[in-house]
N, C-alpha and C positions, 0 to 999 in steps of 0.2 A: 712858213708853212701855215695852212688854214687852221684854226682853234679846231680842234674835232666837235663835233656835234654831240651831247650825252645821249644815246639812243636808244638804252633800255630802262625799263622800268626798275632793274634788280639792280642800278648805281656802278657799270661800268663802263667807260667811254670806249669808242671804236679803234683805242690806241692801247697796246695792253702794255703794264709795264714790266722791265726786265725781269727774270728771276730771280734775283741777288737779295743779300741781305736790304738793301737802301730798299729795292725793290716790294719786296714784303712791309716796310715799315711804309712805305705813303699807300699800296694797298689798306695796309688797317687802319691807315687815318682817316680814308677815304671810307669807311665801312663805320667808322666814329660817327664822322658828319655826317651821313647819309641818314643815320642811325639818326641823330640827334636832329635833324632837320625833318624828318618825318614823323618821330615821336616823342620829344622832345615836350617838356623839362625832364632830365632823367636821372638819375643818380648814377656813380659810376657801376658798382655794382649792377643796376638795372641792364647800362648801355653792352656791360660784360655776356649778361646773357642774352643780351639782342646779337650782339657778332659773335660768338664763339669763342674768346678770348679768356686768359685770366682775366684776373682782378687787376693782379698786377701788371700788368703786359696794358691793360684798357688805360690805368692809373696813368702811365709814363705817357702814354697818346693825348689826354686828356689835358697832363701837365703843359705839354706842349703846344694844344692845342689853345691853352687858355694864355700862355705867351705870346702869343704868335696872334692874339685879339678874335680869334675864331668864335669860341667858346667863352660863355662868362661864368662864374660861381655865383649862384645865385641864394647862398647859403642853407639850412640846415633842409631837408625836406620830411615834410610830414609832421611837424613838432606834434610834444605828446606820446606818438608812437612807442611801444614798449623796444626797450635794447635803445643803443646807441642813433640815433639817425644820419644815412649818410646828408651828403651835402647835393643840393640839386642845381644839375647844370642844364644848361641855355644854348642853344645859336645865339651867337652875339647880335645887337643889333644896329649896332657899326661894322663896321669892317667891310668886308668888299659888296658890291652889287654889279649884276648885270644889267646893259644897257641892251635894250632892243630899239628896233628903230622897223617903221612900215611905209614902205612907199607903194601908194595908192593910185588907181586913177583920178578920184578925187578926194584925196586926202594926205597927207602925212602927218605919222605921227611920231613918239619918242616916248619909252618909260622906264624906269630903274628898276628894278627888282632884287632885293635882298635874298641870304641864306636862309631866312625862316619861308620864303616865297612871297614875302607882301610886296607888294608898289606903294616903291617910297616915292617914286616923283612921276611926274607924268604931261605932256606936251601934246595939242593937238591943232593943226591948223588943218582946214578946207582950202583945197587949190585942185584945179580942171589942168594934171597934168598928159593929158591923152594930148599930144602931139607938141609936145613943148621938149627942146635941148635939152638930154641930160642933166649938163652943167647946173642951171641955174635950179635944175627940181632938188640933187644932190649939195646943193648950196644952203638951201631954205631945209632940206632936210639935215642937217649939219648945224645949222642957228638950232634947230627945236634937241636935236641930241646937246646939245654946250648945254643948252635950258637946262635939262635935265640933269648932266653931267654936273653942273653948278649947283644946284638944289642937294644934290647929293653929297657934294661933298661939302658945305655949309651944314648939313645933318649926320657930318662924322664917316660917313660913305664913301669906301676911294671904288669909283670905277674900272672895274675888272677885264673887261671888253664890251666888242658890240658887236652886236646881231643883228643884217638888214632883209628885213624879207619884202621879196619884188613878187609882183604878178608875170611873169615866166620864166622862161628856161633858163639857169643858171649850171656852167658846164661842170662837170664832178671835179672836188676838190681844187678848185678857184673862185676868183670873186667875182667873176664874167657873166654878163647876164648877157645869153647866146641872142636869144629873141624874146620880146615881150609885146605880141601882136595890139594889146588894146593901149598900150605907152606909144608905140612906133618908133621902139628901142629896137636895136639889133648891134650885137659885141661890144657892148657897153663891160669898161671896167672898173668895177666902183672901188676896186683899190689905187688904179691914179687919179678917182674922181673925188671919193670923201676925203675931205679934210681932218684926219685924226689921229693919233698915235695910239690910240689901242688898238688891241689885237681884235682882226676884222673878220666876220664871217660872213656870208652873204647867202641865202638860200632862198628857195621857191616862197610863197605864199602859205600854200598849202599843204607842204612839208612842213613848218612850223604849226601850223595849225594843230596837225595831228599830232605834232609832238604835243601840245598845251593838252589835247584830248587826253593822250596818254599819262601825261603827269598829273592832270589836273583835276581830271575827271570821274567822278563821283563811285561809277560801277563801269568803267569801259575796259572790254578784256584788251587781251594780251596779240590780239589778231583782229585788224578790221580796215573797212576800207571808209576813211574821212571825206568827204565833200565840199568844198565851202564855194561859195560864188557871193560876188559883185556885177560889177560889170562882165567879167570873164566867170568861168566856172574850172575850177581843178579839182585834182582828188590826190591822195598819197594813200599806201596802202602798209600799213604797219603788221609785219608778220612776227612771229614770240619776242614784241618787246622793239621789234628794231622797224626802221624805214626801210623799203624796199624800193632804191633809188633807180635801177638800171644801169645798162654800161655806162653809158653818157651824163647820167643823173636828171636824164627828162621824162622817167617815169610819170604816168600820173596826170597826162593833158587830157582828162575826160569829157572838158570843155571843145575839144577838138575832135572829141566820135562824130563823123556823120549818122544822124537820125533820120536825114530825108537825101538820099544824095545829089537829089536835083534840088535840090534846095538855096536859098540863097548866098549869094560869095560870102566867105569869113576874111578878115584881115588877116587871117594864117593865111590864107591862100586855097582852101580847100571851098565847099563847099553843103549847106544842109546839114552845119555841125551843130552839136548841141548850144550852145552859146547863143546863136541863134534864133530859138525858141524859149530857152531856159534863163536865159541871161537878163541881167535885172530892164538893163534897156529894152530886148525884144520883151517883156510881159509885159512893160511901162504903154509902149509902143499898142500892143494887142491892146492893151486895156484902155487906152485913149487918152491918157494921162503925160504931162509935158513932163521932162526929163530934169532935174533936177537935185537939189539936195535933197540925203536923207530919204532917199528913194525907197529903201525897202518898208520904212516907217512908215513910207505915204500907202505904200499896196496894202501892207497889211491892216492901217484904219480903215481903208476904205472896202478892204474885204470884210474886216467882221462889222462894219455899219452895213453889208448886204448890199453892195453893188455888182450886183451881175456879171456885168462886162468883165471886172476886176476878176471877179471868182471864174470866170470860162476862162480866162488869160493863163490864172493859175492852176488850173484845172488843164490845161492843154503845157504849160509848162512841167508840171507833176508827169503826164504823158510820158513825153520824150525824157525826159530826165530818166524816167525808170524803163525806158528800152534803151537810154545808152549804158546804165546800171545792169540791165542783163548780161550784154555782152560779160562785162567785167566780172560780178557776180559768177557768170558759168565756168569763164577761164580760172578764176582766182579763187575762188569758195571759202569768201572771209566769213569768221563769225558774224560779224554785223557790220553795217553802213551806219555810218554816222551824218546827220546833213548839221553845216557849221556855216559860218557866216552870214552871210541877209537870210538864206536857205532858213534857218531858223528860226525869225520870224512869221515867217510864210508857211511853214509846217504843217498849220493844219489846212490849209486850203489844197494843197499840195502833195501831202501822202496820199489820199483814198485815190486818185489814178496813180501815183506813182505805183503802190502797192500793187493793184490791181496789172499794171503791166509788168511789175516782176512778177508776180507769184505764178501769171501765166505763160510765161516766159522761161523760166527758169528752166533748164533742165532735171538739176536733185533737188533737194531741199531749199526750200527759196531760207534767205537768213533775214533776223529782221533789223528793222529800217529803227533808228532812234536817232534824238535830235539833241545835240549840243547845251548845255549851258553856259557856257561861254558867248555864243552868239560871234557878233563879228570882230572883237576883242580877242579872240585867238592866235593867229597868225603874228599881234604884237607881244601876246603875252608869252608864245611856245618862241621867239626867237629873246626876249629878257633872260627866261628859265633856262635856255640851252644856254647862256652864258653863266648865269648864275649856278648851274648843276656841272659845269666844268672844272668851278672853283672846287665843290663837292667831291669831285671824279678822282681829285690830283691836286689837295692842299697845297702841297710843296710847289709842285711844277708849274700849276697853274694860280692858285690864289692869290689876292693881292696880298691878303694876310701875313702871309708867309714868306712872298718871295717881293715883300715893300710897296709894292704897286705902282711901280715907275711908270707905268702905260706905253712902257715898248709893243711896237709892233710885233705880232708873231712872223 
């Protein structure tokens, strides 16, 4: 069975568990960690009146959870303080980590992320895999996860799973990536493809993405529609707390609205999509600029050194981007857009028509438009933390902590 994804903000996975006694105890362990991974160093007492819990009831969670290498004691807290001082506890900073892993068009990468949410290890290689076998991108993406994997556990770290986020369609609850028009994948299954024994999840790009927004993100509500683009352009659309997948889980191709429909062929097969004109190669292209690495780095130096061409490219990309934005915007009425990946960079050349063609566009209340701090680190970082927030979800069921970290597959 696929790892479930953690995909609300309040610390419960898409898997509920039983009502039983067992049941209620890894629910409050999981409301311990959560607790402690979010506000943490805390005393028990503290952690008591963060979940609702006795004292006593938090104590036994606490006890166990500091066996079981979760949690560390980090002795007395507050010294000096009048009365007795409790003792302040920790996220361990051993114990399990999730592995994410991102397959690019040109890039693959790999990075560990622990309980407190840092990156302990991290893997990045450059590779032009737009029309290249599976096999051998999933190969090379497999060396840079071991990197990883290895670093981590030399730093006391047992790998807990792993998270691969690809640039398309990924069918609901499997590992199958249906179609990924700018790869020139189609039914690709990266569970007989990767080489691993952890437990494997495989999701969109820009579903991960918007998960890292949501975890990560500084002031982002609880409702909003994420953006990120590269090569391709997607969106995922987070409603109170959760992804809003669709039947099939290919929600969210907003790379694929047609904006002109006579417009040029897409390798979806459509034509006049936004991708098109919004996509890092069509502005590269407009702007007169040879295609290369580190693409978005190059438009945005060369927009705010005041290149013209550069700035009309992105000026007419901002365009469409915000009349395929309306559509969505009118149907969906999120609180806010979010632009994440290269989009992020390019921000400011890029909102004043984007805006300008939502706001008058818009049917109600146009909602506003804010831009990522994560950048194009997203999508690796929200697919590390969905594994690492599962360990969170479900100590017992899922943590290596807890249940040894053999790295069975799920």
């Amino acid at each position: 069975m696929t790892a479930p994804l953690h995909d609300e903000r309040r610390g419960t996975s898409g898997a509920r568990l039983p009502d039983t006694q067992q049941g209620m105890r890894r629910r409050n362990l999981s409301r311990v960690m959560h607790a402690m991974a979010a506000h943490g160093p805390l005393s028990r007492a503290a952690v008591a009146s963060r979940v609702g819990l006795t004292r006593a009831a938090v104590s036994t969670l606490v006890d166990e959870l500091i066996r079981s290498g979760l949690l560390d004691e980090l002795g007395p807290e507050r010294p000096g303080r009048v009365g007795r001082p409790g003792s302040a506890l920790a996220v361990s900073a051993r114990g399990p980590v999730g592995i994410g892993a991102e397959v690019g068009v040109d890039h693959l990468a790999a990075c560990a992320v622990d309980l407190r949410g840092e990156v302990r290890a991290r893997a990045v290689r450059r590779a032009g895999n737009r029309g290249r076998p599976p096999l051998p991108v999933l190969q090379e993406l497999a060396v840079l996860v071991q990197l990883v994997c290895d670093e981590s556990r030399q730093a006391g770290l047992a790998p807990a799973g792993l998270a691969v986020a690809v640039p398309g369609l990924v069918a609901r609850d499997t590992r199958t990536v249906v179609r990924a028009p700018n790869l020139g994948w189609q039914d690709v299954d990266l569970d007989r493809l990767v080489p691993t024994e952890l437990p494997l999840t495989v999701d969109n790009e820009a579903n991960f993405g918007a998960l890292a927004e949501l975890w990560l993100g500084a002031e982002t509500p609880e409702d909003f529609l994420h953006v990120s683009a590269e090569i391709g352009i997607g969106a995922a659309l987070v409603v109170d707390g959760r992804l809003l997948r669709g039947t099939h889980g290919f929600a969210g191709e907003l790379g694929h609205v047609p904006v002109r429909p006579e417009g040029p062929a897409c390798p979806c097969g459509g034509r006049g999509c936004l991708e098109q004109y919004a996509g890092e190669e069509a502005v590269l292209l407009a702007a007169g600029l040879n295609l290369g690495e580190d693409r978005g780095a190059r438009l945005a130096e060369r927009a705010a050194a005041g290149d013209e061409r550069v700035r009309r490219a992105l000026r007419e990309a901002g365009a469409a981007l915000g009349i395929a934005l309306t559509g969505a915007v009118n149907l969906l009425d999120p609180r806010a857009v979010v632009l994440g990946g290269a989009l992020s960079r390019l921000a400011p050349w890029l909102l004043p028509t984007l805006e300008e063609e939502l706001s008058g566009r818009t049917a109600g209340r146009a909602c506003g438009v804010t831009v990522s701090g994560l950048g194009p680190d997203g999508p690796l970082l929200g697919a590390a933390h969905s594994v690492a927030r599962s360990v969170l979800d479900d100590p017992v069921g899922v943590g290596a902590g807890l249940g040894g970290g053999t790295g069975r597959r799920a």
